[in-house]
VEXKE-547100 format. One record per residue (C-alpha): chain; x, y, z; residue in one letter. Coordinates in steps of 0.5 Angstrom, whole numbers, m for minus. Last residue first. Layout:
% residues N
chain X Y Z resn
A X Y Z A
...
% end
This chain:
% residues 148
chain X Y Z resn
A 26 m55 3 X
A 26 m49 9 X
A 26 m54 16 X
A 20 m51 21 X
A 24 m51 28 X
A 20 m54 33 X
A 21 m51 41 X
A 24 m55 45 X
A 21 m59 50 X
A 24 m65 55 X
A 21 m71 59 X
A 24 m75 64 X
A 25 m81 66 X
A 30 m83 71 X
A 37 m85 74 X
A 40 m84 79 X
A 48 m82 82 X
A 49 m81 88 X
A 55 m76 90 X
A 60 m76 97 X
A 62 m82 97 X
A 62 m84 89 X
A 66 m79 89 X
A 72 m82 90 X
A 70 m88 88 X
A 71 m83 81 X
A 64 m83 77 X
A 64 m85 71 X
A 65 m86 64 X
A 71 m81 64 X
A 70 m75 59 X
A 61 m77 59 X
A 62 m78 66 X
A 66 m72 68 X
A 62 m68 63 X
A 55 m71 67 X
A 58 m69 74 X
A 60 m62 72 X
A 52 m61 69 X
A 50 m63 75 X
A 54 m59 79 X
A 53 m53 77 X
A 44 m54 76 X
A 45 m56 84 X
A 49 m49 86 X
A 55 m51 90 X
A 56 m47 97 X
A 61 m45 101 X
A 59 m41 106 X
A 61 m33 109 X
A 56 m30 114 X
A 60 m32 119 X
A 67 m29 117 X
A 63 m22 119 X
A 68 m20 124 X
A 71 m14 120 X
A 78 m18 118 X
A 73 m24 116 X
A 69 m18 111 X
A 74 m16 108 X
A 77 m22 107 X
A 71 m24 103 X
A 71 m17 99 X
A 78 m17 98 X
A 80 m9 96 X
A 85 m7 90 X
A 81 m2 88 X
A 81 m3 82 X
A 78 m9 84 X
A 74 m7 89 X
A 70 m3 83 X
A 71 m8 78 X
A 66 m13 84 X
A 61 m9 84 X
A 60 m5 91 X
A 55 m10 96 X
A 49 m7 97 X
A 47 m6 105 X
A 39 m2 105 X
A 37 3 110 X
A 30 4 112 X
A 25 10 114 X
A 18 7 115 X
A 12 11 113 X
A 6 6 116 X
A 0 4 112 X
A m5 0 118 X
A m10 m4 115 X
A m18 m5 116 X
A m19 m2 109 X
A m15 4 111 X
A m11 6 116 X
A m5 11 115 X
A 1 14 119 X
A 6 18 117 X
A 2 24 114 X
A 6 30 113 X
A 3 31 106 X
A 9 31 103 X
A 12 26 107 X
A 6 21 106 X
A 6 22 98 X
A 13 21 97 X
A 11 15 101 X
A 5 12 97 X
A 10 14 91 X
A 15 9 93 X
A 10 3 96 X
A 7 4 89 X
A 14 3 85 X
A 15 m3 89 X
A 9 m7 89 X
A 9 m5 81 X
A 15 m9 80 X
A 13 m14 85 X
A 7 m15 80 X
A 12 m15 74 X
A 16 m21 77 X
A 10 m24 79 X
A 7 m23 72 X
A 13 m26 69 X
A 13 m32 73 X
A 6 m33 72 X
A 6 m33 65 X
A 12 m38 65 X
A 9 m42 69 X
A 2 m42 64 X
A 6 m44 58 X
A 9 m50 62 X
A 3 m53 64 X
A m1 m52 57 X
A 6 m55 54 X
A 4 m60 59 X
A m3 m61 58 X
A m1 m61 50 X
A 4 m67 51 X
A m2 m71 55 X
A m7 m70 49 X
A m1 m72 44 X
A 0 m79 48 X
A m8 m80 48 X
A m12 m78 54 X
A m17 m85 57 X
A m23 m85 55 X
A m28 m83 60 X
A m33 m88 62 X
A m40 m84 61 X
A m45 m85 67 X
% end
C-alpha cells in the first residue's frame, strides 16, 4: 500500500481557500433558497384562495392555508419624529421582559483590543469580567497585483 505524502503549506492554504469559497457559495445559495421558499409559499396561497382550496396533500404532506399576522417594529426615524421611545414604550405596556441587554461578541472584541492597544492592557477592573487568550489563527486577503 502506497504511504501518502504529507500536504505541503501551499496545498493546505489552497484546501482553505476551497473551504472558505464553498462557504460563501452555500451562504448565498441558502440566502436565495429562503428567498425562493417565500415567494413560492405566496404564490401556493394566492393560488389556494382563488381556487378556494385551503387545504392539500400531496407527496405524502399535507399543504395548508394558514392566515398569520406579522409584528415589525416602526423604523426608528419615524418614532422619532414622533417623538416616541420604543423601549419605554414597551415597559409602559408591560412588555419590559422582552427588553435584554446584550454585548455582540465581534463588538466587544474589536473594544477590548483598541483598549489594549491605546492602554497596553486590561484594567483589573476587567480582568474580572474578561479572559483574554491567546492563539494562532490564519487570515486571507485577496492578493492585489502592484502596477510597476
Amino acid at each position: 500500500m502506497e504511504q501518502q505524502q504529507p500536504k505541503t503549506l501551499t496545498d493546505l492554504v489552497r484546501d482553505l481557500r476551497g473551504l472558505l469559497d464553498e462557504k460563501e457559495r452555500l451562504e448565498k445559495a441558502e440566502k436565495q433558497n429562503k428567498a425562493n421558499i417565500e415567494a413560492k409559499k405566496q404564490e401556493i396561497a394566492q393560488q389556494m384562495i382563488d381556487e378556494d382550496t385551503p387545504r392539500i396533500v400531496c407527496g405524502g404532506y399535507i399543504y395548508g392555508l394558514q392566515a398569520k399576522t406579522a409584528y415589525n417594529k416602526i423604523a426608528d426615524e419615524t418614532l422619532e419624529a414622533e417623538g416616541i421611545d420604543y423601549l419605554d414604550t414597551l415597559r409602559e405596556e408591560g412588555f419590559g421582559h422582552l427588553i435584554k441587554e446584550t454585548v455582540n461578541a465581534r463588538t466587544l472584541q474589536g473594544a477590548m483590543a483598541s483598549f489594549v492597544e491605546e492602554h497596553g492592557e486590561l484594567t483589573d477592573g476587567l480582568l474580572t469580567i474578561i479572559k483574554p487568550y491567546d492563539y494562532n489563527d490564519v487570515y486571507c486577503r485577496k492578493e492585489t497585483k502592484k502596477k510597476k
